[in-house]
Wavefront OBJ file of the C-alpha trace (Angstrom):
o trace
v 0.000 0.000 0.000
v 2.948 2.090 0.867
v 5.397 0.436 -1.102
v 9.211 2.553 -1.462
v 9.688 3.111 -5.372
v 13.046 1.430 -4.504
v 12.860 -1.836 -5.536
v 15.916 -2.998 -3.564
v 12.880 -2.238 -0.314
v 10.364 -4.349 -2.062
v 9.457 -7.523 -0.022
v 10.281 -10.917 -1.177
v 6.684 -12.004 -2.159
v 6.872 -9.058 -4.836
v 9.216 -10.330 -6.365
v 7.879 -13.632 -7.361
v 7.855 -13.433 -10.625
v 11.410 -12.256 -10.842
v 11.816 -15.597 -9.196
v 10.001 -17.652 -11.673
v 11.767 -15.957 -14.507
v 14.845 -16.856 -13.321
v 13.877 -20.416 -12.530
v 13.108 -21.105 -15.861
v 16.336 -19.434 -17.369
v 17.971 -21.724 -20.047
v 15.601 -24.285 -19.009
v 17.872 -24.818 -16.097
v 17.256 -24.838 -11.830
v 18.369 -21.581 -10.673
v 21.778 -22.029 -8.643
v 21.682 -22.102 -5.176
v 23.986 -19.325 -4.290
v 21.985 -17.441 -6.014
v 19.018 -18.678 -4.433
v 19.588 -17.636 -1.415
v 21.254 -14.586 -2.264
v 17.205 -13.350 -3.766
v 15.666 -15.011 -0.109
v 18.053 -12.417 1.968
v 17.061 -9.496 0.245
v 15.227 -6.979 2.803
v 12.044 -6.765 3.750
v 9.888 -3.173 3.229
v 10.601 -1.481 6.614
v 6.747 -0.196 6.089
v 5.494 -3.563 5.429
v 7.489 -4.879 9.239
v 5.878 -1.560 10.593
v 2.282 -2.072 8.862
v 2.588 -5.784 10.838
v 2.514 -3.588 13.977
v -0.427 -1.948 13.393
v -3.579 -2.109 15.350
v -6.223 -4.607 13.848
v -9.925 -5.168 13.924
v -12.313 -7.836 13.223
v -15.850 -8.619 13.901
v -15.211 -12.188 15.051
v -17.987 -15.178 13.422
v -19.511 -12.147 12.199
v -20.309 -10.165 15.836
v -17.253 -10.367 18.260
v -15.595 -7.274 17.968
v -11.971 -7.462 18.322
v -8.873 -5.426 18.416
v -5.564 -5.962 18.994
v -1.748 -5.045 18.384
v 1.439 -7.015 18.014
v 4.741 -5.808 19.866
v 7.089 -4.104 18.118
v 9.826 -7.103 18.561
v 9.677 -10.294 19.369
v 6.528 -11.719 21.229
v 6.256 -13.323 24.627
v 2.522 -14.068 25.095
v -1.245 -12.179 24.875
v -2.401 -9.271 27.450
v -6.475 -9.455 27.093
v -7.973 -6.469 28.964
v -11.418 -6.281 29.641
v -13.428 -2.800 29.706
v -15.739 -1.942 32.791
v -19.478 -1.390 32.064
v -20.670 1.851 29.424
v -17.413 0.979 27.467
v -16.283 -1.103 24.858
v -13.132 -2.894 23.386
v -11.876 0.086 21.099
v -11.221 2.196 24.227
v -7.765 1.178 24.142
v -6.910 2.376 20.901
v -6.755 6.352 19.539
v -8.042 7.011 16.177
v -4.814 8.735 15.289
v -1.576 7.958 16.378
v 1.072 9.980 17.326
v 2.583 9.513 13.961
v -0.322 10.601 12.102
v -1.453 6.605 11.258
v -5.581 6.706 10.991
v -7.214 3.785 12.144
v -9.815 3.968 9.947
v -11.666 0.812 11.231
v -12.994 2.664 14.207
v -15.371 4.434 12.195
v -16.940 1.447 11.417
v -16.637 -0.641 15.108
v -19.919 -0.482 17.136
v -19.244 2.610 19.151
v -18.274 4.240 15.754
v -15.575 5.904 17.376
v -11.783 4.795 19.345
v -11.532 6.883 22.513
v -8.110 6.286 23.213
v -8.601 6.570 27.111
v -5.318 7.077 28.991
v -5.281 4.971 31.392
v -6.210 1.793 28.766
v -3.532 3.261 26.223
v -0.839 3.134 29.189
v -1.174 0.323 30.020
v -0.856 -1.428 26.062
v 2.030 0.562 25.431
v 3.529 -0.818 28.644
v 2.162 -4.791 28.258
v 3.903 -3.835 23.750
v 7.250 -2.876 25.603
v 7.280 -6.186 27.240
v 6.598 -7.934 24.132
v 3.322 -8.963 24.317
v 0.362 -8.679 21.527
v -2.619 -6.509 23.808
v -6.437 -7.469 22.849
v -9.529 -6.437 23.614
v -13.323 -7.518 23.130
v -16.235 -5.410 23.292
v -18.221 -7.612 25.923
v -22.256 -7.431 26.902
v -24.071 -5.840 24.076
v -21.045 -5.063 22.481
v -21.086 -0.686 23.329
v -21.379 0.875 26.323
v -22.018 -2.140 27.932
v -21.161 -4.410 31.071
v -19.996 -8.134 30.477
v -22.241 -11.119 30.399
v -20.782 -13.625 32.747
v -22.353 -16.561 31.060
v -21.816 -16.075 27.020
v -19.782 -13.730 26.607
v -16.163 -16.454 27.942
v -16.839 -18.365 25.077
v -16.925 -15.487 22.979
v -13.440 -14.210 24.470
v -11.477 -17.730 23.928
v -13.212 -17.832 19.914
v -11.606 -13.882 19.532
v -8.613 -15.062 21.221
v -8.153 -18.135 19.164
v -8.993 -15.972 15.775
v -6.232 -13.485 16.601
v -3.657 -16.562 17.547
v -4.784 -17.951 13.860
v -4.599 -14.367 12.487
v -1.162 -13.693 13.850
v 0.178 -17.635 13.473
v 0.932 -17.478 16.943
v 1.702 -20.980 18.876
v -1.732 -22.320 20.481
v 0.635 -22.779 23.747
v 1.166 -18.679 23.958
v 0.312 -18.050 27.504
v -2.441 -15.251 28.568
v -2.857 -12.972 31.226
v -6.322 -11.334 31.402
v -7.120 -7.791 33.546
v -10.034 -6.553 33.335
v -11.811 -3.510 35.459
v -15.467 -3.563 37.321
v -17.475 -5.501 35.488
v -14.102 -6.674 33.276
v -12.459 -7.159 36.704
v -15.647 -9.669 37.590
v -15.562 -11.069 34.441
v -11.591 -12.290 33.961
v -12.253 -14.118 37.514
v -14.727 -16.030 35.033
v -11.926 -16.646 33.035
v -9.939 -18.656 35.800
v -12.723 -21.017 35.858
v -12.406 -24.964 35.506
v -12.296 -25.572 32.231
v -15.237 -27.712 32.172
v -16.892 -24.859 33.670
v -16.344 -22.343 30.848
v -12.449 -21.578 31.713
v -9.769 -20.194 29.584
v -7.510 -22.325 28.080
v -3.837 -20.863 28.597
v -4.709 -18.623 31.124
v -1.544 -17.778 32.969
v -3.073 -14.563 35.386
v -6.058 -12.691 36.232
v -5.625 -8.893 37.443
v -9.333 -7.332 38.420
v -9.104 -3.973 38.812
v -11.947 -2.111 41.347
v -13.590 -5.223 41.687
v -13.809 -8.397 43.710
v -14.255 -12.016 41.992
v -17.255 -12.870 43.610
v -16.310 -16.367 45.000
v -16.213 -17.741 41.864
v -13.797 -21.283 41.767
v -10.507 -20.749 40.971
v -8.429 -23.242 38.861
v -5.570 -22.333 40.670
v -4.879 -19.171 38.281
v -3.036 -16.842 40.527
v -4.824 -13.865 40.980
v -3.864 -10.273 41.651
v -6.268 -7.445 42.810
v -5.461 -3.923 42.015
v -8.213 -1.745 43.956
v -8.319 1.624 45.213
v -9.414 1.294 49.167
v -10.974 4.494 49.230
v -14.487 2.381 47.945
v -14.243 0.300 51.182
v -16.892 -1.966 49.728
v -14.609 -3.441 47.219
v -11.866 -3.400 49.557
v -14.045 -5.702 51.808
v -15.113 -8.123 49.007
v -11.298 -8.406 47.675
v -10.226 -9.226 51.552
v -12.577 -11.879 51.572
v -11.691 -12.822 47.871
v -7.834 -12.891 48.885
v -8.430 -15.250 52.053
v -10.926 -17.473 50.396
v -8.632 -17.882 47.071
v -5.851 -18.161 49.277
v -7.660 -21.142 51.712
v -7.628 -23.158 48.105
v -4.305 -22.780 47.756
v -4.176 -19.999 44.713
v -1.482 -17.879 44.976
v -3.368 -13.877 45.377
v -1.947 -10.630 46.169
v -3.130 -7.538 46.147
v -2.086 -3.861 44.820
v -3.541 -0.671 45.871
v -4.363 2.505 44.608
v -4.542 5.889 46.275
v -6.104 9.173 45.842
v -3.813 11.874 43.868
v -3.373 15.415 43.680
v -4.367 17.205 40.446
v -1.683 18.743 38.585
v -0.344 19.581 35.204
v 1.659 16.703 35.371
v -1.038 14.611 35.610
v -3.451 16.241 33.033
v -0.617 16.352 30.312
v -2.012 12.633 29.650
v -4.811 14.428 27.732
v -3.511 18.202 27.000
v -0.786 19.844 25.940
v 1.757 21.064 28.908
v 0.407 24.934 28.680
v -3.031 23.626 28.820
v -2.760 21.211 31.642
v -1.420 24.058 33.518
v -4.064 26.254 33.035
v -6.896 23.609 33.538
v -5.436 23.241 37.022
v -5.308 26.150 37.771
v -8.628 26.653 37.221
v -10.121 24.027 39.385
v -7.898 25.139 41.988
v -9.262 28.509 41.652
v -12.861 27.037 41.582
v -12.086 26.058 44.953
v -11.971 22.260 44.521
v -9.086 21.257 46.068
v -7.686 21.427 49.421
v -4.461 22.809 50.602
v -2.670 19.188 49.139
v -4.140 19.570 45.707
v -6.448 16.999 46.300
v -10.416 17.022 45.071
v -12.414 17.819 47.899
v -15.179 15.879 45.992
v -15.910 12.630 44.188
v -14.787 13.427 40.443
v -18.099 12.093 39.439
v -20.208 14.894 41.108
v -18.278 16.504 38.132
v -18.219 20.105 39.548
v -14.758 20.231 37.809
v -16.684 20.378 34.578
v -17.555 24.314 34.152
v -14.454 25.401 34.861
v -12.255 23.455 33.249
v -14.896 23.793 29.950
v -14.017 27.784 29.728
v -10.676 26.592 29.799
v -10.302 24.199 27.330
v -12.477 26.432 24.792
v -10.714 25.929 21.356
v -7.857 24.270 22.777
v -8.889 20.758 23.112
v -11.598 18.493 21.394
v -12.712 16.306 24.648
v -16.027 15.915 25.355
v -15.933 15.950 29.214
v -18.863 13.356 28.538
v -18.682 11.047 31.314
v -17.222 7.274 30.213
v -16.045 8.997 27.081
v -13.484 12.363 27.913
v -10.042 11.593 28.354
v -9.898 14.070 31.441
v -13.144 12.612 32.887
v -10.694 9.672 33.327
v -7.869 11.217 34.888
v -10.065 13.481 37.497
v -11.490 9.813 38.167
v -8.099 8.262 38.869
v -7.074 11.067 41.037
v -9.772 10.404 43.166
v -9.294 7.102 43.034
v -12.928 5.322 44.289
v -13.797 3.371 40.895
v -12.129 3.663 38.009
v -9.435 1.895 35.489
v -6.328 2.454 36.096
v -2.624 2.157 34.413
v -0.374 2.224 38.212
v 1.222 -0.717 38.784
v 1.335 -1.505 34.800
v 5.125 -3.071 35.981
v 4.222 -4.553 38.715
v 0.733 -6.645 37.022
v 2.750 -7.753 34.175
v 5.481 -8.759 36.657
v 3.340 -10.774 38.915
v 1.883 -12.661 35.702
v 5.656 -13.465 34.514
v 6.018 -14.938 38.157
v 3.002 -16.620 37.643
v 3.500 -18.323 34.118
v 4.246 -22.174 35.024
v 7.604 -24.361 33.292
v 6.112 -26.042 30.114
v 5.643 -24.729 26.203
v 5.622 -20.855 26.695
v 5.829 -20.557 30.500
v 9.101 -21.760 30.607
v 10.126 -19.338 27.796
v 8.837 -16.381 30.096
v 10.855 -17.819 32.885
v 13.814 -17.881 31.107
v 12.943 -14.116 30.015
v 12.807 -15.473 26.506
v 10.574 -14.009 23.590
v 8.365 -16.886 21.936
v 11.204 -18.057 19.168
v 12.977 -15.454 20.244
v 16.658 -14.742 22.479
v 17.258 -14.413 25.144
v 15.504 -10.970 26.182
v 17.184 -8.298 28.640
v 17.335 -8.377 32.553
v 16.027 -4.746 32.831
v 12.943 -3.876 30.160
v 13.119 -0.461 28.827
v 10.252 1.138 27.314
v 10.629 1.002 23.776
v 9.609 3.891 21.557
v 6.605 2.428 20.320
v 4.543 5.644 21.739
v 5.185 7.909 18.659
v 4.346 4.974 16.521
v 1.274 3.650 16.980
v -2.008 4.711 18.380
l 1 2 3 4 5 6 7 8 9 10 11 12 13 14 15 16 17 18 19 20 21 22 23 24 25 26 27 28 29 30 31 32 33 34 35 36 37 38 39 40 41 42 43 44 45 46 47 48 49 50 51 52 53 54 55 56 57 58 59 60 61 62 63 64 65 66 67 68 69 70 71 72 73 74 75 76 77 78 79 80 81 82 83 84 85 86 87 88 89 90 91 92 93 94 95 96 97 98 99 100 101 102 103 104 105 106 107 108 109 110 111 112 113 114 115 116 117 118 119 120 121 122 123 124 125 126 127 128 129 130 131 132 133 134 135 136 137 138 139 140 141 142 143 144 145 146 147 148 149 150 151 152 153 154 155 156 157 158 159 160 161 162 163 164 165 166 167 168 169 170 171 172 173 174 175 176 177 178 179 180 181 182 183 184 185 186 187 188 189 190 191 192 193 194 195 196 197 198 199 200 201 202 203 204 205 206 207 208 209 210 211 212 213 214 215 216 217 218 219 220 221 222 223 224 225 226 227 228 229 230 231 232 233 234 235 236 237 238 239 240 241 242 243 244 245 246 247 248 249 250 251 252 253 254 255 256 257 258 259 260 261 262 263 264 265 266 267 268 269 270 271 272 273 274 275 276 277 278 279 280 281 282 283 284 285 286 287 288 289 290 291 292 293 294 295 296 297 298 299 300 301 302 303 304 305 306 307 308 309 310 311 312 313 314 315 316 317 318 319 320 321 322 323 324 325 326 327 328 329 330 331 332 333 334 335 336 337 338 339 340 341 342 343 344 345 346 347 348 349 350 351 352 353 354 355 356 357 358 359 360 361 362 363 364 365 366 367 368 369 370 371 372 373 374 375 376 377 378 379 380 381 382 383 384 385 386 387 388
């Protein structure tokens, strides 16, 4: 689609012909050296960074699906889960950074990619490990919560279509977070497999919400809650000590409440922006003397003031479940919401996790699925300014 008009960039399979001509030369097999010499010749940089790309599909005709290889070598599948009034496209902008249009979000259910920052932090940070990220719109497929009964069998037939899609090995180990109702459903997920489990299934991180009792395989589990919603807090205590009682390793993360600054809104606006919108709220009296919100982000008095402020400067909404800085006011009160902290430590507990055997072992070893060996320390690769 892109192709260079260089035809020493062209990939291999465009050159067939070239091949067949030569094949046929004088009636003759084409030498080997030379053979091989035409197999080694480089493949389109755009083409390697087109296999990068986000993708969509509407799965057996309904399943909407997304997802994203890494930008190197690949280790396993991250599935996230949305909470309830979202949908699977959440985690992906409809541009990118480098000015790439996903132009199959105009056509997914929602009709739009929101991009949300949170969901986008923590795919760039499960790509940088080397894993392909997915998502499903669950429920009624927009703006909706999860059905705990159907919708597992629908996951494992989108995750087995992108494994198929991708030729990925049907060994690839995956770790499944999910928030709220996602959170709710992945515990699904660790079910017996005779009950409607998922095959492969290395981890489970619910976010904001407990599990519900549900049996366990023996999929260790990791909460990530914010204790300010002492409800959850209670339900994942009794979650940890039941899961725990059966033997299923389950730890817990937690999140706390966080000041509003520019720091934090430059997730959605530009540094001179952010600066200004918190200013504003701090001048709207809506913070105390820490820079905390004095009041649950979703009483949305923040709205008004931080509208006048973002008045030809930025395109968000402020609609709630759908504005970038809805989100982040939401983390930084941190009661109920999605969240990116801990994006390390999740993925780190699931590496723990991943048992010795076809895939786990690789993981273990800190190995990339056919890969090398991969480095002690990761680093964040620049995969930000790349994709959406």
């Amino acid at each position: 689609k892109h192709a260079s008009s260089s035809s020493e960039c062209q990939p291999i399979r465009r050159r067939l012909p070239s091949f067949a001509a030569a094949m046929a030369w004088g009636g003759r097999l084409l030498r080997l050296p030379l053979l091989l010499a035409l197999l080694a010749l480089p493949v389109s940089s755009e083409d390697a960074l087109e296999a990068t790309r986000p993708k969509y599909e509407r799965v057996g005709g309904s399943v909407e699906t997304v997802w994203q290889r890494p930008a190197g070598e690949l280790r396993g599948i991250v599935f996230i889960a949305h909470g309830c009034m979202h949908q699977g496209t959440d985690i992906f902008s409809e541009v990118g950074p480098d000015g790439w249009r996903f132009d199959a979000c105009s056509l997914s259910n929602f009709r739009r990619c929101l991009g949300l920052p949170e969901e986008v932090r923590l795919r760039h940070a499960a790509r940088a490990r080397g894993y392909l990220v997915m998502a499903v719109s669950g429920g009624k497929g927009v703006q909706s919560c999860w059905n705990m009964q159907e919708d597992t069998s629908r996951v494992a037939k989108a995750i087995e279509h992108v494994r198929q899609a991708e030729a990925l090995p049907d060994t690839l180990p995956v770790f499944a977070i999910g928030a709220s109702s996602g959170g709710a459903f992945v515990g699904r997920l660790a079910a017996p497999l005779s009950q409607g489990g998922l095959p492969n299934l290395q981890c489970i991180v619910p976010q904001i919400m407990g599990v519900g009792g549900v049996k366990n395989r023996g999929v260790p589990t990791l909460f990530v809650h914010m204790p300010k919603d002492k409800g959850t807090a209670g339900r994942v205590e009794e979650d940890l000590a039941e899961l725990r009682k059966d033997g299923v390793r389950a730890e817990e993360l937690r999140v706390e409440q966080k000041p509003i600054t520019a720091a934090l809104l430059e997730g959605c606006l530009s540094p001179e922006v952010a600066a200004k919108v918190a200013q504003a709220v701090r001048q709207a009296n809506l913070l105390d003397e820490g820079g905390y919100l004095k009041k649950d982000a979703r009483s949305r008095l923040w709205v008004l003031p931080v509208r006048r402020v973002l008045a030809g400067r930025s395109d968000d909404s402020l609609a709630p479940d759908e504005s970038c800085l809805g989100e982040l006011f939401n983390v930084a009160w941190a009661f109920h919401e999605f969240t990116s902290e801990h994006a390390e430590q999740m993925l780190d507990f699931c590496e723990r996790a991943a048992p010795a055997g076809a895939g786990g072992a690789a993981l273990l070893a800190g190995r990339a699925v056919g890969g090398s060996a991969a480095p002690k320390v990761w680093r964040r690769k620049a995969v930000e300014g790349l994709h959406p």
